[in-house]
N, C-alpha and C positions, 0 to 999 in steps of 0.2 A: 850547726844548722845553717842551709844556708837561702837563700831566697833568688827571685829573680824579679828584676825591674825593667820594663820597658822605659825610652826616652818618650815626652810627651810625642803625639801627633803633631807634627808642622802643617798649617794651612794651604794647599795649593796656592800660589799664587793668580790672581785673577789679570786674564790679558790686558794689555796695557790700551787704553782706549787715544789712538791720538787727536792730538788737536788743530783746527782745520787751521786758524789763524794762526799757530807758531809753525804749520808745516807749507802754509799759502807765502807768509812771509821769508823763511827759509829758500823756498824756490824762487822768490823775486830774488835777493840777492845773489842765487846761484845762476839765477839768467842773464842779471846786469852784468856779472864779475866775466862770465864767459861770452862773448859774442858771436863765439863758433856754433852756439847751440841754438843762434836765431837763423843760421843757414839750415842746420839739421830740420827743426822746425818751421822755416818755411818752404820746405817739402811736403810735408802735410795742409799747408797751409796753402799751398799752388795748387794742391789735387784738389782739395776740395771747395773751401771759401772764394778763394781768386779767383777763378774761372767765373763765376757766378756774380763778385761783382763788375768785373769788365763786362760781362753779355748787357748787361743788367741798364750802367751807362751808356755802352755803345750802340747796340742795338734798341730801334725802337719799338714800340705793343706793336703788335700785329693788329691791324684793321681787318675790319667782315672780309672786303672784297681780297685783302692777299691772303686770308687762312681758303676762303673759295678759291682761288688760285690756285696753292695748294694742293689742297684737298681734289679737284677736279683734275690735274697734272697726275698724283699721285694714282687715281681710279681708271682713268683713261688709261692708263701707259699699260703698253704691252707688258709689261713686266708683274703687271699687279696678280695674285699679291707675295710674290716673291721681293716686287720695292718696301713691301712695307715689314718683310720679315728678315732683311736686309739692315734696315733703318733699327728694328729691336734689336740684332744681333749687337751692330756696331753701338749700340748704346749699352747691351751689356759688355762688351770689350772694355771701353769706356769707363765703366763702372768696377771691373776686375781691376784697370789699370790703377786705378784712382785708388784702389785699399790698399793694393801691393804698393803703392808710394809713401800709401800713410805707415804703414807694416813697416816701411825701411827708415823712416822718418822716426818713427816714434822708437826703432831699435836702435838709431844713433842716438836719440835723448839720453838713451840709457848709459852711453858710456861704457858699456860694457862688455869685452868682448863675448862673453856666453850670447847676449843676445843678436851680436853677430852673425854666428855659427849658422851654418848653411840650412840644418838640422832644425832649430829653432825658429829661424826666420821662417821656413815651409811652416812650420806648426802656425806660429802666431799669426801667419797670415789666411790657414787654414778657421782658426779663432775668431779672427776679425771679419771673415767672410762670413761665417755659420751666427755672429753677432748680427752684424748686418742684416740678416734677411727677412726679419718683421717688419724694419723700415721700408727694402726694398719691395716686397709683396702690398703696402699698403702705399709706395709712393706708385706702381702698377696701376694701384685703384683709384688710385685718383686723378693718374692720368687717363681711363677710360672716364671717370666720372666728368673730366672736365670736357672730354670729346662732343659728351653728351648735352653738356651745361654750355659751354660755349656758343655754339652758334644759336641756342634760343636769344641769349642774353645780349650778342649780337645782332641779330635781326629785330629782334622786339624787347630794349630793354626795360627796365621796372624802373619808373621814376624814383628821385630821393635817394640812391643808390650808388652816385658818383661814377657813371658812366661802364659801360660791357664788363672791363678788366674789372673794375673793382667789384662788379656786380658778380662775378663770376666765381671771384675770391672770398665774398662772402657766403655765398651756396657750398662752395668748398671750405669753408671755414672747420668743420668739426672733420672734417679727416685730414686737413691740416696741420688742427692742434695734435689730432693721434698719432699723425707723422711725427712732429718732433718730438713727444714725449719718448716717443720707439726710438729715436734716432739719438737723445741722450741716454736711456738708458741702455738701448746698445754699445753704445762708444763705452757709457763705465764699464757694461759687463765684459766687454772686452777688452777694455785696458785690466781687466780683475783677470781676466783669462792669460794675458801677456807674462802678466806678474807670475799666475802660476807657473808657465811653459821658461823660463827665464830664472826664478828666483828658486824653482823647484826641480825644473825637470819634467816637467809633468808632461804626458803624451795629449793629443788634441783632447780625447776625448775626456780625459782625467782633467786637463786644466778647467774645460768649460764645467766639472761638476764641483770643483776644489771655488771657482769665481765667485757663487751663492755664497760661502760661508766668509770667502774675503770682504766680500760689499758689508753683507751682514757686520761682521767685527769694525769694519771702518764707522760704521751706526752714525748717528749726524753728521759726522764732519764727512764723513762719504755727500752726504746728502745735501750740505750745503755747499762742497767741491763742485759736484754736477751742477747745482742748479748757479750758483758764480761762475765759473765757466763760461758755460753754456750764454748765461747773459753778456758777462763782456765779450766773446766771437761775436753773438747777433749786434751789440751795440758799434764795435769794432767793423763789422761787414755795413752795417748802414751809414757810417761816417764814409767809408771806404766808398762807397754808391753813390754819395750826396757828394765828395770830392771830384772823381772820376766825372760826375755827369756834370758837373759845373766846366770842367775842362774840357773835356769834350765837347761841348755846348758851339766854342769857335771856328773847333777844330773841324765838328763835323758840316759849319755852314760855308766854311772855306774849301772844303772837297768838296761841296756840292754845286758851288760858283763855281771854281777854279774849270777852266778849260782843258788843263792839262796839269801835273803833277809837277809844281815847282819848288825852289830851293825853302820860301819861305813856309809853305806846309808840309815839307819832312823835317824841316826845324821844329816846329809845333809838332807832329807826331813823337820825334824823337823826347823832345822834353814831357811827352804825356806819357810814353814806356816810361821814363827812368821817373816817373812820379807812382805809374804804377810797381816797378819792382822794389820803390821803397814802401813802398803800402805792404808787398807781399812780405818784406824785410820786419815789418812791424807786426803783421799776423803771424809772423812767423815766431816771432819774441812771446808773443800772446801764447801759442801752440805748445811752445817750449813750458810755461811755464805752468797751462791748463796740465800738459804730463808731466813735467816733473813731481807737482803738487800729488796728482793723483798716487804715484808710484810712490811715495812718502808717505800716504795717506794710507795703504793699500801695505805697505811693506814690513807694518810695525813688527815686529818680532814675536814670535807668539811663546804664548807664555812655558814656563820651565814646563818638566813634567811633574806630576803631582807624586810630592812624598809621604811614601808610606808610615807605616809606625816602622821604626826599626828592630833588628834582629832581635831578639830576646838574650842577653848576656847575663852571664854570673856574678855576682858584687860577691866578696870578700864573705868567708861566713864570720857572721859575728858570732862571737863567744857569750 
């Protein structure tokens, strides 16, 4: 007679949850050991932080009477309003340029030649764009909102308030804070999209629906990647501000004096770039190590597939 035994059921393995601190830690060391990866990263870091702190120190607030200047130069001119549709385009140029940097930036982080590939780079950057556009729609609105807010806030503003600018930035305050919230969880959903189009293959529209379940699986340490991050760039970009405009502070009272352009203030200029491009050099390291984190964070291996019971076999008959 003989019988038949199945082997027990084996449990699926459950995906592996990583951990933000051994994979935050992991990518500082692989940022310090490499220093090519603070060039790659401060690509990303020139498109978009730098820009923002140079304006930021060098240029000063705009007063009532130059935003009326302005504003009446721009209305008056025979061109209106083709200058002002002009003025939006080149800032969306501007804005396309700016992703496709960070797009080639963040695909050198990766090391890798796949996300090299000509093929891939189109998609990811196709990702990062279609990621982006909640931020951009809503930094739109705030740029009309502040059109609106501004010159009240200039003409007549509200005491205890710390003066126009700051009066201005706090009426815009809550679509402010919505801006950034959109603008980090864009950046994860699109470094989750990256991951897809790179580590999978995945075509645009497959990466952006594969990125939900990547964030999801990253579960905390997603959560606290983004919100680390995010803090040291801002904290990172405000030293960078607070530097800059302290240097500049001589720089700019000696072009102002100055009669003509001499040897001792392009000495001061030149030593104020090469303070900024190590600034950029250092958000760049920052950049590097905000993506490598992520993409470690992001890339854990997903778990086997799930075994079945096995075939049904014959044992031996016993007698």
């Amino acid at each position: 007679m003989s019988r038949t035994a199945r082997s027990p059921s084996i449990p699926p393995r459950r995906t592996p949850r990583p951990s933000w601190q051994a994979e935050a830690s992991l990518a500082a060391r692989i940022v310090a050991d490499r220093p090519a990866l603070w060039m790659s990263g401060g690509l990303g870091w020139a498109a978009t932080a730098a820009p923002i702190a140079l304006l930021v120190a060098v240029v000063p607030a705009p007063r009532l009477s130059d935003l009326t200047f302005i504003g009446a130069r721009a209305f008056s001119s025979s061109a209106w309003p083709w200058n002002l549709v002009a003025l939006g385009v080149l800032g969306g140029l501007l804005v396309l340029l700016a992703l496709a940097l960070v797009t080639l930036s963040e695909a050198g982080l990766r090391r890798d030649p796949a996300a090299l590939a000509p093929a891939n780079l189109g998609r990811s950057f196709a990702v990062t764009l279609i990621s982006a556009l909640p931020a951009l729609v809503i930094t739109a609105a705030a740029a009309l909102a502040a059109s609106v807010v501004a010159p009240a806030e200039f003409v007549a503003p509200q005491p205890g308030r710390g003066g126009p600018l700051l009066g201005t930035l706090l009426t815009l305050a809550p679509l402010l804070a919505l801006l950034l919230v959109a603008a980090i969880a864009g950046g994860a959903y699109a470094t989750a999209a990256r991951v897809a189009v790179v580590n999978r293959g995945a075509a645009v529209f497959r990466a952006l629906v594969l990125a939900g379940p990547l964030l999801r699986r990253a579960g905390v340490a997603g959560v606290v990647q983004a919100a680390a991050s995010s803090v040291a760039r801002l904290v990172y970009l405000v030293v960078a501000v607070l530097l800059l405009s302290v240097l500049w502070a001589p720089i700019g009272a000696e072009l102002a004096a100055a009669a003509q352009f001499d040897a001792p203030v392009g000495a001061l200029l030149v030593g104020f770039v090469a303070v900024w491009l190590c600034l950029v050099l250092g958000g760049g390291a920052l950049h590097a190590w905000g993506s490598i984190a992520w993409t470690r964070i992001l890339s854990v291996p997903p778990p086997n597939a799930d075994v079945g019971p096995a075939d049904a076999e014959e044992t031996p008959s016993i007698p």
